[in-house]
TORKOL-4160 file (C-alpha; in steps of 0.2 Angstrom, whole numbers, padded with zeros to 4 digits, m for minus):
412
<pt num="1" X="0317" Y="0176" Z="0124"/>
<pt num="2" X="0331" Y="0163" Z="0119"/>
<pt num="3" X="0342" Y="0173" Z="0114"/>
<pt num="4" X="0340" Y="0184" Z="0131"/>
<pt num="5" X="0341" Y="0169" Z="0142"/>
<pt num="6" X="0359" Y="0164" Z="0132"/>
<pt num="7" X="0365" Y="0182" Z="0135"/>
<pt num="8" X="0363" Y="0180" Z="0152"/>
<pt num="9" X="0371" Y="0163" Z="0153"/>
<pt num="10" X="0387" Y="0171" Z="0144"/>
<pt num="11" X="0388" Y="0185" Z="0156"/>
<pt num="12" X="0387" Y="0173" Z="0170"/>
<pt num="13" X="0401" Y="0162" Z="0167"/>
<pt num="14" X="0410" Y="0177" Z="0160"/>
<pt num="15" X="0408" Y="0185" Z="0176"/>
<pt num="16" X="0412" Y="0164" Z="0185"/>
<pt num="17" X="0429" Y="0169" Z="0174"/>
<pt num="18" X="0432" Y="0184" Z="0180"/>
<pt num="19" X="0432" Y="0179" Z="0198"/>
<pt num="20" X="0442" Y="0162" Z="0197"/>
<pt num="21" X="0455" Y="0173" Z="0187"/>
<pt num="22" X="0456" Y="0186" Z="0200"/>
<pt num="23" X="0458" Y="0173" Z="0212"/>
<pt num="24" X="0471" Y="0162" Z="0203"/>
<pt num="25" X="0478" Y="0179" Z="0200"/>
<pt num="26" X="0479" Y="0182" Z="0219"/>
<pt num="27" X="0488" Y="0162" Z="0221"/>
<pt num="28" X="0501" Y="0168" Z="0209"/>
<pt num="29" X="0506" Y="0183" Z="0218"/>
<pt num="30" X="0508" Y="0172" Z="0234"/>
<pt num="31" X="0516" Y="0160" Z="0228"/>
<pt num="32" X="0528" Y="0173" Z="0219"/>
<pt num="33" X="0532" Y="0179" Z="0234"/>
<pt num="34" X="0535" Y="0164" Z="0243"/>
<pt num="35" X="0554" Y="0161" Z="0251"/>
<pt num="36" X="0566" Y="0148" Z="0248"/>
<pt num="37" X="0575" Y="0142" Z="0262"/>
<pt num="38" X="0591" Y="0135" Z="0266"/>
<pt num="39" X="0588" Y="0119" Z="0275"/>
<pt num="40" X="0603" Y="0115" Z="0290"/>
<pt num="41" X="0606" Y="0096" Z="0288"/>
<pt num="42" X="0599" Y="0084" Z="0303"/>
<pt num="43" X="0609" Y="0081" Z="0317"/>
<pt num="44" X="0604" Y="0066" Z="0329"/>
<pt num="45" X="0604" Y="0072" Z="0348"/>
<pt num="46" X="0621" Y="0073" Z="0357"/>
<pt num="47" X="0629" Y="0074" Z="0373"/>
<pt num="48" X="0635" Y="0067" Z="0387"/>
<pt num="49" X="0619" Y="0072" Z="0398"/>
<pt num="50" X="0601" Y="0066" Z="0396"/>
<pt num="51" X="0588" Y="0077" Z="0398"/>
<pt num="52" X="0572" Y="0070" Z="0407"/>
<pt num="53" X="0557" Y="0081" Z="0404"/>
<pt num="54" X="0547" Y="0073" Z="0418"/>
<pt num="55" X="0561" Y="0077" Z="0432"/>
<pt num="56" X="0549" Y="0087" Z="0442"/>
<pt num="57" X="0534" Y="0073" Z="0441"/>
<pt num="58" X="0522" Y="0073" Z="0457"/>
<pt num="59" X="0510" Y="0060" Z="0454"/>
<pt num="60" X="0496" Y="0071" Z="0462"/>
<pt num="61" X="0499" Y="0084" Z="0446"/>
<pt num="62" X="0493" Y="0075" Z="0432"/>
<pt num="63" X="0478" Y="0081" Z="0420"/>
<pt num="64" X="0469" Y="0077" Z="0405"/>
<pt num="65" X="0468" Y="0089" Z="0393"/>
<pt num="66" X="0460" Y="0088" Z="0373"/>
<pt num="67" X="0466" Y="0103" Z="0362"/>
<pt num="68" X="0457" Y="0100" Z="0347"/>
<pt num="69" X="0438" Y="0097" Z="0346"/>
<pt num="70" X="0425" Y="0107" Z="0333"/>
<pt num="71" X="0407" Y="0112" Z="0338"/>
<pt num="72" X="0395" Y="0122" Z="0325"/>
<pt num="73" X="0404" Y="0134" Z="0318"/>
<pt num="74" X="0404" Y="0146" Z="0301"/>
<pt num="75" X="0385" Y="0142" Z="0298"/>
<pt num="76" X="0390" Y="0121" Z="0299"/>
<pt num="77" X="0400" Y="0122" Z="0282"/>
<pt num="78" X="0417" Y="0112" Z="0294"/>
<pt num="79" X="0403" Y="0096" Z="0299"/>
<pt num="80" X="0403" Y="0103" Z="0319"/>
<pt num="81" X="0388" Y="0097" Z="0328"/>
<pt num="82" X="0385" Y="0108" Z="0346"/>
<pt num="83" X="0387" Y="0120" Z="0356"/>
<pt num="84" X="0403" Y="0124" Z="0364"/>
<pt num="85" X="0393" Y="0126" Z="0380"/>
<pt num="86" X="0387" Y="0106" Z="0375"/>
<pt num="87" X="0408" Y="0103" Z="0372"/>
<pt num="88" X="0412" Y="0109" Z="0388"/>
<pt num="89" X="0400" Y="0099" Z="0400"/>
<pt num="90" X="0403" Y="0083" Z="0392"/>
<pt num="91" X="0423" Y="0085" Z="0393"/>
<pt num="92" X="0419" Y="0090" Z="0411"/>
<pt num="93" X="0409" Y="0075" Z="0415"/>
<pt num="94" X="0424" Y="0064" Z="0408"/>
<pt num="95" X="0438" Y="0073" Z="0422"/>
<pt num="96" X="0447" Y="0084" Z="0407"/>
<pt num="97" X="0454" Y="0100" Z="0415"/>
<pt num="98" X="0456" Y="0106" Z="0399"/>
<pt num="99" X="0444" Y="0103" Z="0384"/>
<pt num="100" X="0449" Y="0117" Z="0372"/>
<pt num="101" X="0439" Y="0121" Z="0357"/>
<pt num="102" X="0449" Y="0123" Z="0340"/>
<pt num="103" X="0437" Y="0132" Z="0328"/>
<pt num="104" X="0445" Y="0135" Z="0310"/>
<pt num="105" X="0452" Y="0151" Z="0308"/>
<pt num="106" X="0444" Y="0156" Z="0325"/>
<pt num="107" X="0447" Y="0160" Z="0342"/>
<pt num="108" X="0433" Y="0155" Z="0354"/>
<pt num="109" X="0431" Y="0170" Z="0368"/>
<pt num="110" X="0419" Y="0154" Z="0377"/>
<pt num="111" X="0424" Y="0154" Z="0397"/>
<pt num="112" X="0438" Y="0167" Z="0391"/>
<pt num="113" X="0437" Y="0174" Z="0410"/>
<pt num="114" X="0441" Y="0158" Z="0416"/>
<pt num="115" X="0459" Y="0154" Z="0424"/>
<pt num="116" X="0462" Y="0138" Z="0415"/>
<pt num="117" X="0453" Y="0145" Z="0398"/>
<pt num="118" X="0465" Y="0144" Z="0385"/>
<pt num="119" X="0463" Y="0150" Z="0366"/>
<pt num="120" X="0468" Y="0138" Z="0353"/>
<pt num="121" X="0460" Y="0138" Z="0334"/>
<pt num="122" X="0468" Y="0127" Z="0319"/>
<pt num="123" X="0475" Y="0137" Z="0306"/>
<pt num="124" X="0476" Y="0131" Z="0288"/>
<pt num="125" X="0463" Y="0131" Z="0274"/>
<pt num="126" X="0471" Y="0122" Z="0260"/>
<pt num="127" X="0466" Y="0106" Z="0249"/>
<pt num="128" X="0480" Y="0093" Z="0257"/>
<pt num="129" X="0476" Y="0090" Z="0276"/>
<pt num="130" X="0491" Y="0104" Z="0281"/>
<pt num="131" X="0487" Y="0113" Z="0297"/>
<pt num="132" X="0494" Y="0118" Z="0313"/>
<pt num="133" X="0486" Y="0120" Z="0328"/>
<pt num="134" X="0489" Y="0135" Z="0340"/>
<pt num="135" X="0489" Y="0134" Z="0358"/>
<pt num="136" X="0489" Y="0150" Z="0368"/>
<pt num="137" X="0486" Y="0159" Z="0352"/>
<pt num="138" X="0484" Y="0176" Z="0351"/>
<pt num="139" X="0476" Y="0181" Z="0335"/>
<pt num="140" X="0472" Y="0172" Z="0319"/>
<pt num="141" X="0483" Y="0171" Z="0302"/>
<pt num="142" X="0474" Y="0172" Z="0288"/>
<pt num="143" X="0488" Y="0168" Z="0278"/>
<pt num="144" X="0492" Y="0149" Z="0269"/>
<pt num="145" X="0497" Y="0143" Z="0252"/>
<pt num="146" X="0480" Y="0135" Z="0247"/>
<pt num="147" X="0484" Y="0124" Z="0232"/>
<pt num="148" X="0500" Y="0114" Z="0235"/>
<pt num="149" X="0514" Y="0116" Z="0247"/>
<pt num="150" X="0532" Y="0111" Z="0246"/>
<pt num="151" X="0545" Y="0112" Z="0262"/>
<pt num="152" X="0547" Y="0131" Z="0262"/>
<pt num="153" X="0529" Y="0133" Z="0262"/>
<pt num="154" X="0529" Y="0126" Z="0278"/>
<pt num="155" X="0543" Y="0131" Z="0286"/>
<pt num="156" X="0536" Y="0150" Z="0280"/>
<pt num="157" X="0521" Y="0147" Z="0287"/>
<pt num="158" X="0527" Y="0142" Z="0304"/>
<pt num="159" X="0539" Y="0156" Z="0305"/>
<pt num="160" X="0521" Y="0165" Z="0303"/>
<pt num="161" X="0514" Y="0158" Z="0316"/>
<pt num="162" X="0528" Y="0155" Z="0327"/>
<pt num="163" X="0526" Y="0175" Z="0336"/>
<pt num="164" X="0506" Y="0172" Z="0334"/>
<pt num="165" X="0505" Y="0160" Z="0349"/>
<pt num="166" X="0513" Y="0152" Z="0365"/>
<pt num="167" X="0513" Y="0133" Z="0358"/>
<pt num="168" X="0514" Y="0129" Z="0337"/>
<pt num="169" X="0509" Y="0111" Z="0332"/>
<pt num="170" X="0509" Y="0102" Z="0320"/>
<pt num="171" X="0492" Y="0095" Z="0318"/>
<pt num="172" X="0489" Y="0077" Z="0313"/>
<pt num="173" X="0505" Y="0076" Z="0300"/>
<pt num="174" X="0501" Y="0060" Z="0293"/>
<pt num="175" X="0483" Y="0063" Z="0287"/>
<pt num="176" X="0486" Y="0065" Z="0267"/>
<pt num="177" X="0502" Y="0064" Z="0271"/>
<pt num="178" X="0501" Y="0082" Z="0272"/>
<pt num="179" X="0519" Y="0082" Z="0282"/>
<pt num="180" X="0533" Y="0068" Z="0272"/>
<pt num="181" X="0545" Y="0060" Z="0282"/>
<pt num="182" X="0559" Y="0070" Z="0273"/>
<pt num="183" X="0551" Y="0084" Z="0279"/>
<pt num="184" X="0551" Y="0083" Z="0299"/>
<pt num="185" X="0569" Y="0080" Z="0295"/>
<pt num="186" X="0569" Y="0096" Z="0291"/>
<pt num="187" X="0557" Y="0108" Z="0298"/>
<pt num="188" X="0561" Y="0116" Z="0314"/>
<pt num="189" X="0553" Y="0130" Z="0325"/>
<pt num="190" X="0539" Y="0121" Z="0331"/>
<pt num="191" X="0536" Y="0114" Z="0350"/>
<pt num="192" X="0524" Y="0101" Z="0348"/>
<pt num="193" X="0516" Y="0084" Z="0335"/>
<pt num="194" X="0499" Y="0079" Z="0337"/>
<pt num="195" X="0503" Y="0061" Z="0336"/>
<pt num="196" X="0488" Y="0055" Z="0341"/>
<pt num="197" X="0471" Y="0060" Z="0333"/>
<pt num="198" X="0454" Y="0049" Z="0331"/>
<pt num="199" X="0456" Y="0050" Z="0310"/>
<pt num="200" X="0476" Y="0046" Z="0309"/>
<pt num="201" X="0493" Y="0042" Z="0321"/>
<pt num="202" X="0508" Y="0050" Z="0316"/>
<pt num="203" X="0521" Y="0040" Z="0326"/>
<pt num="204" X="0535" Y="0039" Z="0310"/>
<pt num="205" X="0533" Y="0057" Z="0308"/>
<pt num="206" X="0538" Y="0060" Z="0326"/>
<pt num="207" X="0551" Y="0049" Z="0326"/>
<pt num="208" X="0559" Y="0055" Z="0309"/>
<pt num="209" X="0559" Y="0072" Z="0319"/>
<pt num="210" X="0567" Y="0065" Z="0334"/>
<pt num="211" X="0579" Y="0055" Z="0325"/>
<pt num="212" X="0585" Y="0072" Z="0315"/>
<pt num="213" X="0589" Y="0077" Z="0331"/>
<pt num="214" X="0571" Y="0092" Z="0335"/>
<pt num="215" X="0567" Y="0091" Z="0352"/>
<pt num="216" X="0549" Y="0091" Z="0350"/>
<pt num="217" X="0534" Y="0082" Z="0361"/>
<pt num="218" X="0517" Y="0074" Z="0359"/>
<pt num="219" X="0500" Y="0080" Z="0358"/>
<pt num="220" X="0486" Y="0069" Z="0359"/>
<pt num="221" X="0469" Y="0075" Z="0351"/>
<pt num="222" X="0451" Y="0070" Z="0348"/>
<pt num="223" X="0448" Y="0080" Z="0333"/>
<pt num="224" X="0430" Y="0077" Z="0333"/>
<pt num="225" X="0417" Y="0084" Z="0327"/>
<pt num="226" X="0400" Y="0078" Z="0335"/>
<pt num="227" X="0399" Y="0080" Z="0354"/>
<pt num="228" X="0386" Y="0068" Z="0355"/>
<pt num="229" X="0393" Y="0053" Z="0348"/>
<pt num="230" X="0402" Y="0045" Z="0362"/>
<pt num="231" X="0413" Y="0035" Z="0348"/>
<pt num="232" X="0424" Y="0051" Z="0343"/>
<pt num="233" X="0423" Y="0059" Z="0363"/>
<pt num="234" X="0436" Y="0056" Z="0376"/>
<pt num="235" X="0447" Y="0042" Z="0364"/>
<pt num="236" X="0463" Y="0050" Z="0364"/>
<pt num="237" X="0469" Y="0065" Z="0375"/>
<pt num="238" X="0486" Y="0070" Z="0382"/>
<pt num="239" X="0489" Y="0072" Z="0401"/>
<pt num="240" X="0499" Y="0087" Z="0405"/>
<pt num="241" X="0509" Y="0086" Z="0424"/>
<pt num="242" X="0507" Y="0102" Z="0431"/>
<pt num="243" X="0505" Y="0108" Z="0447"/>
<pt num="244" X="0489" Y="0120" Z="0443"/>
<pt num="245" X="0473" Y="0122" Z="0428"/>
<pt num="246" X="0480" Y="0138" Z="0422"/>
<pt num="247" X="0483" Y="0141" Z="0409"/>
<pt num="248" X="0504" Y="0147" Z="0411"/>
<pt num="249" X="0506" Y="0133" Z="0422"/>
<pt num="250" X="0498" Y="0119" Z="0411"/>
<pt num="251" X="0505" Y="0128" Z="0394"/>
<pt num="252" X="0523" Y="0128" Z="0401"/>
<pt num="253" X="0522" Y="0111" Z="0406"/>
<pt num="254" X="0515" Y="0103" Z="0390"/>
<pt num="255" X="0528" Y="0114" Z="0379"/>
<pt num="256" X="0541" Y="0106" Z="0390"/>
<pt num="257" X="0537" Y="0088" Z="0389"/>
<pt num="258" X="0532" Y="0086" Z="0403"/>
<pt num="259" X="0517" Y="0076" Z="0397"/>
<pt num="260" X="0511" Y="0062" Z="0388"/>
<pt num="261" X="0498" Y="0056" Z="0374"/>
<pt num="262" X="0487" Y="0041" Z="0379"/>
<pt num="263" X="0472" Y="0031" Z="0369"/>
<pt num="264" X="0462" Y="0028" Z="0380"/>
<pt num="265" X="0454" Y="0010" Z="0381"/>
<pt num="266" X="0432" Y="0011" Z="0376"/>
<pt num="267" X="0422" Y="m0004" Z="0370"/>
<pt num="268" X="0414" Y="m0004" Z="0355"/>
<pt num="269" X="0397" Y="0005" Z="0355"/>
<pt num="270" X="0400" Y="0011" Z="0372"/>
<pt num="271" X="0389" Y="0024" Z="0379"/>
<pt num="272" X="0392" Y="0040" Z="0388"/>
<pt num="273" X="0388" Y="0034" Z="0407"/>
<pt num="274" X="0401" Y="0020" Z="0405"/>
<pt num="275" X="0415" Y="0033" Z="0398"/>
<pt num="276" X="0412" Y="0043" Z="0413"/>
<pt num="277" X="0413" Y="0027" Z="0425"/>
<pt num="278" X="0429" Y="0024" Z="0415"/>
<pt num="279" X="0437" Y="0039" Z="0417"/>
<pt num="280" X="0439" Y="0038" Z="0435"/>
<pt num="281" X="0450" Y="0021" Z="0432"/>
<pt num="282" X="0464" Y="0027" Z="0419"/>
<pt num="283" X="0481" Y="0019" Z="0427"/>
<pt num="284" X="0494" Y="0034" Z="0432"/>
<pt num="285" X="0513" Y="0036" Z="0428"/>
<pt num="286" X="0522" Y="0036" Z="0445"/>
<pt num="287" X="0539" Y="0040" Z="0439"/>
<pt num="288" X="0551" Y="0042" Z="0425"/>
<pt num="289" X="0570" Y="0045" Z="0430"/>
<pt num="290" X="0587" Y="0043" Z="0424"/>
<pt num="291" X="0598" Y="0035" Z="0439"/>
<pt num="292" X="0615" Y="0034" Z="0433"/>
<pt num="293" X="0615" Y="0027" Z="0413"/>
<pt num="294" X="0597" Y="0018" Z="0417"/>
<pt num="295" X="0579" Y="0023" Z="0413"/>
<pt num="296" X="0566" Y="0019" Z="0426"/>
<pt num="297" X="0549" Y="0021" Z="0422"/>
<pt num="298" X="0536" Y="0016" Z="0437"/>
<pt num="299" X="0515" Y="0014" Z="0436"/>
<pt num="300" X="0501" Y="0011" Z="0449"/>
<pt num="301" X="0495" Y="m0003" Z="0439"/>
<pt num="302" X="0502" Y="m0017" Z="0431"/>
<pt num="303" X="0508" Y="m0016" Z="0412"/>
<pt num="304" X="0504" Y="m0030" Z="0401"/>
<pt num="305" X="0520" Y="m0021" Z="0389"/>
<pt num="306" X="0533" Y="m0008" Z="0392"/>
<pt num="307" X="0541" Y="m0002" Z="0374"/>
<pt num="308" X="0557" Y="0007" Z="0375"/>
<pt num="309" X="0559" Y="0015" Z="0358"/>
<pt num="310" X="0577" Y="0023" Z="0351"/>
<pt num="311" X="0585" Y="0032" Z="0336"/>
<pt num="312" X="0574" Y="0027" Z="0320"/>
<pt num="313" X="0559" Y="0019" Z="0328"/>
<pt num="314" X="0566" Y="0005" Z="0331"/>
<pt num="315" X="0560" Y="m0006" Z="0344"/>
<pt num="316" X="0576" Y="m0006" Z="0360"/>
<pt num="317" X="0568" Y="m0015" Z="0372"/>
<pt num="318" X="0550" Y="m0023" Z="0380"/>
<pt num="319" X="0546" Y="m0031" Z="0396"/>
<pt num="320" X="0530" Y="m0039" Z="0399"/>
<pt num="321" X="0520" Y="m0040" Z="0416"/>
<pt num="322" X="0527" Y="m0028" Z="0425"/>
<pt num="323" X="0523" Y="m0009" Z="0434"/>
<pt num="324" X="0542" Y="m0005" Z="0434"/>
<pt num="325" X="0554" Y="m0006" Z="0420"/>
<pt num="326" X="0572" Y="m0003" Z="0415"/>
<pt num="327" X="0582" Y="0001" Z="0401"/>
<pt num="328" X="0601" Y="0002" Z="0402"/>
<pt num="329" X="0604" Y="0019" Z="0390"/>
<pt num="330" X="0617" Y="0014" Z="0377"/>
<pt num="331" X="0632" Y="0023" Z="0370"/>
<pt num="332" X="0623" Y="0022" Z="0352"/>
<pt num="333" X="0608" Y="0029" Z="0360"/>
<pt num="334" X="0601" Y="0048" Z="0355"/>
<pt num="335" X="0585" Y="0046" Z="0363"/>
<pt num="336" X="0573" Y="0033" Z="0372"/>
<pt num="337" X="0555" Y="0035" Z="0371"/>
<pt num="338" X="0543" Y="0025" Z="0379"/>
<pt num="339" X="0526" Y="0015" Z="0376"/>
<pt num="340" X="0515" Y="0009" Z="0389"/>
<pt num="341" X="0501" Y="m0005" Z="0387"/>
<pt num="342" X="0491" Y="m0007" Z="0398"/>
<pt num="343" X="0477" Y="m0021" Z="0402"/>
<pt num="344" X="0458" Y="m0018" Z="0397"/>
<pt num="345" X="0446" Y="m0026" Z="0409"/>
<pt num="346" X="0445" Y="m0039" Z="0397"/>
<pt num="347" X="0458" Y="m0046" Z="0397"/>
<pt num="348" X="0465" Y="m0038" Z="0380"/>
<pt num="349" X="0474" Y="m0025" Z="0377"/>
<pt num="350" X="0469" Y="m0007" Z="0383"/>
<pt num="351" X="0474" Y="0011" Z="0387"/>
<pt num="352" X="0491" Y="0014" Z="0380"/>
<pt num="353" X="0503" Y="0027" Z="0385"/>
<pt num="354" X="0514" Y="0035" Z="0373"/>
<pt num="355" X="0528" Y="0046" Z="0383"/>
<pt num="356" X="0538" Y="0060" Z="0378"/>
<pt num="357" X="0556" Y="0054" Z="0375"/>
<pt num="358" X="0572" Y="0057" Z="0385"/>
<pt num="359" X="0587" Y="0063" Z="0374"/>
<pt num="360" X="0606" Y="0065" Z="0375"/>
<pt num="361" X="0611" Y="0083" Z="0375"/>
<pt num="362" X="0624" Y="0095" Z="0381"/>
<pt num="363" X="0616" Y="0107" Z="0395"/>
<pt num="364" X="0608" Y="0120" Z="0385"/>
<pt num="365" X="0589" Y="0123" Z="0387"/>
<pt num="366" X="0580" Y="0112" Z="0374"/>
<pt num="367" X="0572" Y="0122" Z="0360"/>
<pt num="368" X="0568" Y="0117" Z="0342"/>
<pt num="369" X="0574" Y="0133" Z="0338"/>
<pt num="370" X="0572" Y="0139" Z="0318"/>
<pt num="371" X="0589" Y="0131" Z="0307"/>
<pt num="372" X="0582" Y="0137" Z="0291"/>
<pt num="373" X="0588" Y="0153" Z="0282"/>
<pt num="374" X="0581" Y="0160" Z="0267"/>
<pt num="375" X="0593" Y="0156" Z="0253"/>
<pt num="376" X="0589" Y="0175" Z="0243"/>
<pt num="377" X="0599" Y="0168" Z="0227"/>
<pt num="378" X="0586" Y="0154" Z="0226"/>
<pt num="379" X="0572" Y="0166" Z="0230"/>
<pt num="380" X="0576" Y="0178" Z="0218"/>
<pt num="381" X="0580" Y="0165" Z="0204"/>
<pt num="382" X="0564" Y="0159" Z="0206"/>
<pt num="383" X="0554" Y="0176" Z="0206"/>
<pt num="384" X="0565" Y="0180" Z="0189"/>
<pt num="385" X="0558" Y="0165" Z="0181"/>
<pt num="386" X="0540" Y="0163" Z="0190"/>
<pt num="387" X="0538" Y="0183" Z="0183"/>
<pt num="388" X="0547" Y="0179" Z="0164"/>
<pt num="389" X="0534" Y="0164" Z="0163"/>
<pt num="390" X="0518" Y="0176" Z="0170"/>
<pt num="391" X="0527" Y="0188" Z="0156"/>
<pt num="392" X="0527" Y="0175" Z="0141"/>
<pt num="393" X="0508" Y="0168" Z="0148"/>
<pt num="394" X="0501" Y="0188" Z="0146"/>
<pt num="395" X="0510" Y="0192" Z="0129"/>
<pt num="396" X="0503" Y="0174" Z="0121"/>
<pt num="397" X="0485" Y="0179" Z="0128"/>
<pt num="398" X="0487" Y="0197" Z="0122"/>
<pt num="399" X="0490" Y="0188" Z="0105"/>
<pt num="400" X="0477" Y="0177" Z="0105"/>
<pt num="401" X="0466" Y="0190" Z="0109"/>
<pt num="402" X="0472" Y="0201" Z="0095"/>
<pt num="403" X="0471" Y="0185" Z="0081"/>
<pt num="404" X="0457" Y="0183" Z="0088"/>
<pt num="405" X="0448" Y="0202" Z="0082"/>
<pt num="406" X="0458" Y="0201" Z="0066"/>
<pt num="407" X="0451" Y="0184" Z="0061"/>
<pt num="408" X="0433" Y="0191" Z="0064"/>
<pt num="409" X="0437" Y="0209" Z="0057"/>
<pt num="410" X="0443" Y="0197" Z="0041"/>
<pt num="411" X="0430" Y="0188" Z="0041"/>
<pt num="412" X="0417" Y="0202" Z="0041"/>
């Protein structure tokens, strides 16, 4: 009975062997096709114009929109606690037009007959925190590099995903440090960052971007994942300026920067019923233009700080007290973004608004287009050796193995 009950012990984890092999296996092969690019060196915005992305504000046109949020979902294994029926009412009650769901590796069809329904789902199953979110996507990649990822593993799969959907962001880059520094430099071909988000803020990894010259814009995100706990609900958001819900006008808008991210101000512990009566008293941006060589940035409400942020991150210049401020644009200057405190009810700071940037450039259409090439030299290089290495690791196994029957053939 022992001896039965150790048999099949062995052919268990012989069989548990078989599997991870196969599926280590199935890594190699990825990875050993996996391109090496070219990377174009970064190139600080330039120009003697300055492009505005909010020059056809209307004050009337602005709504809230979240983009990422996860009710129950694959049988509860991603922690999402709802229905998306629960998701969508609660957004509603807090004034969103928009309160996308963004299953993983799924596209909801919930209200998918609705004007203003838009299909977003969060792509990327690997162990570091590095996914992307699709906005307007149209099907699902079941494609990522699951165990590590380097530069060209990202950049490939953005390239993947860049025909896959309307909108491709880069989801909360910071978390894990799944995106470096050194690599928004670098990466190109995407529209937006999910700056903000209730676990993390990525505000170095959007200004290493717009510094290396990408002309690329904020998401804010609640990336929760329980519609019932009013701590993780309706705390950060981005508010899209568009003259209608649907979904072309908003998508267009937002991929165009004409929008912002904003954290909202709550209270600790506060409940749903005071959200909602919050809601209804967020301050509004009235304008943003470029007169001349000066920035002028107007709200309905009085600021306790205006932040006008350049090339770097570093701090250009703040006023204090006001709801209208100024900032000469400088010569030195490749782009001014712009945060906006505002007062809680307390006294204390509040709400903050984070806007997208204005940037030199020289009349062409704004784009971060794709500036990375395969380098096929390094690629091939690199499958040469990856396959001499699988080729030395298979003969020293083969030998191993046949030691192995020798020795007990010996020994017999």
């Amino acid at each position: 009975m022992k001896r039965d009950g150790s048999n099949i012990l062995k052919r268990f984890l012989k069989l548990v062997l078989w599997i991870a092999g196969v599926i280590l296996l199935i890594e190699l092969v990825i990875y050993f096709l996996a391109p090496i690019y070219h990377f174009q060196e970064p190139e600080p915005f330039s120009g003697e114009m300055w492009y505005n992305p909010y020059q056809n504000l209307d004050t009337n046109h602005w709504r809230r929109a979240n983009f990422h949020f996860h009710t129950r979902r694959w049988a509860g294994i991603t922690a999402g606690k709802g229905t998306e029926e629960e998701c969508y009412e609660q957004y509603k009650r807090l004034g969103y037009s928009v309160c996308a769901l963004s299953h993983y590796q799924h596209i909801t069809e919930f209200q998918k007959d609705s004007p203003y329904y838009i299909p977003v789902y969060e792509h990327g199953f690997g162990i570091r925190k590095k996914h992307q979110m699709l906005l307007g996507a149209k099907k699902v990649l079941w494609f990522d590099y699951s165990l590590v990822q380097n530069i060209n593993h990202k950049q490939h799969i953005i390239n993947l995903l860049r025909p896959t959907s309307e909108i491709v962001t880069i989801a909360h880059p910071d978390w894990e440090n799944g995106y470096s520094l050194e690599d928004m430099k670098y990466l190109s071909n995407y529209d937006l960052i999910e700056v903000l988000d209730n676990n993390w803020n990525s505000f170095q990894q959007w200004d290493a971007a717009l510094s290396a010259g990408r002309p690329v814009y904020i998401e804010g995100d609640d990336d929760g994942h329980d519609i019932f706990d009013p701590y993780v609900v309706g705390r950060r958001c981005t508010f899209i300026n568009s003259p209608t819900v649907n979904r072309t006008d908003m998508l267009e808008n937002l991929k165009s920067g004409n929008a912002f991210g904003a954290d909202i101000y709550m209270r600790e512990n506060e409940p749903f019923d005071e959200k909602e009566i919050r809601s209804t008293m967020i301050p509004k941006v009235t304008e943003v233009n470029i007169q001349h060589d000066t920035l002028w940035i107007k709200t309905d409400t009085t600021a306790m700080k205006f932040t006008f942020i350049g090339q770097g991150g570093k701090a250009r210049k703040v006023l204090y007290l006001t709801d209208a401020a100024w900032y000469k644009l400088q010569p030195e200057d490749t782009y001014i973004r712009t945060d906006i405190v505002f007062f809680s009810q307390y006294g204390h700071p509040g709400t903050i608004f984070y806007l997208n940037p204005v940037f030199r450039y020289n009349g062409d259409p704004p784009t971060n287009y794709l500036t990375a090439k395969i380098n096929w030299e390094r690629t091939w290089i690199f499958r040469v050796m990856m396959l001499g290495s699988l080729a030395v690791g298979l003969w020293l196994i083969i030998r191993y193995q046949w030691r192995k029957k020798k020795f007990k053939q010996t020994d017999q």
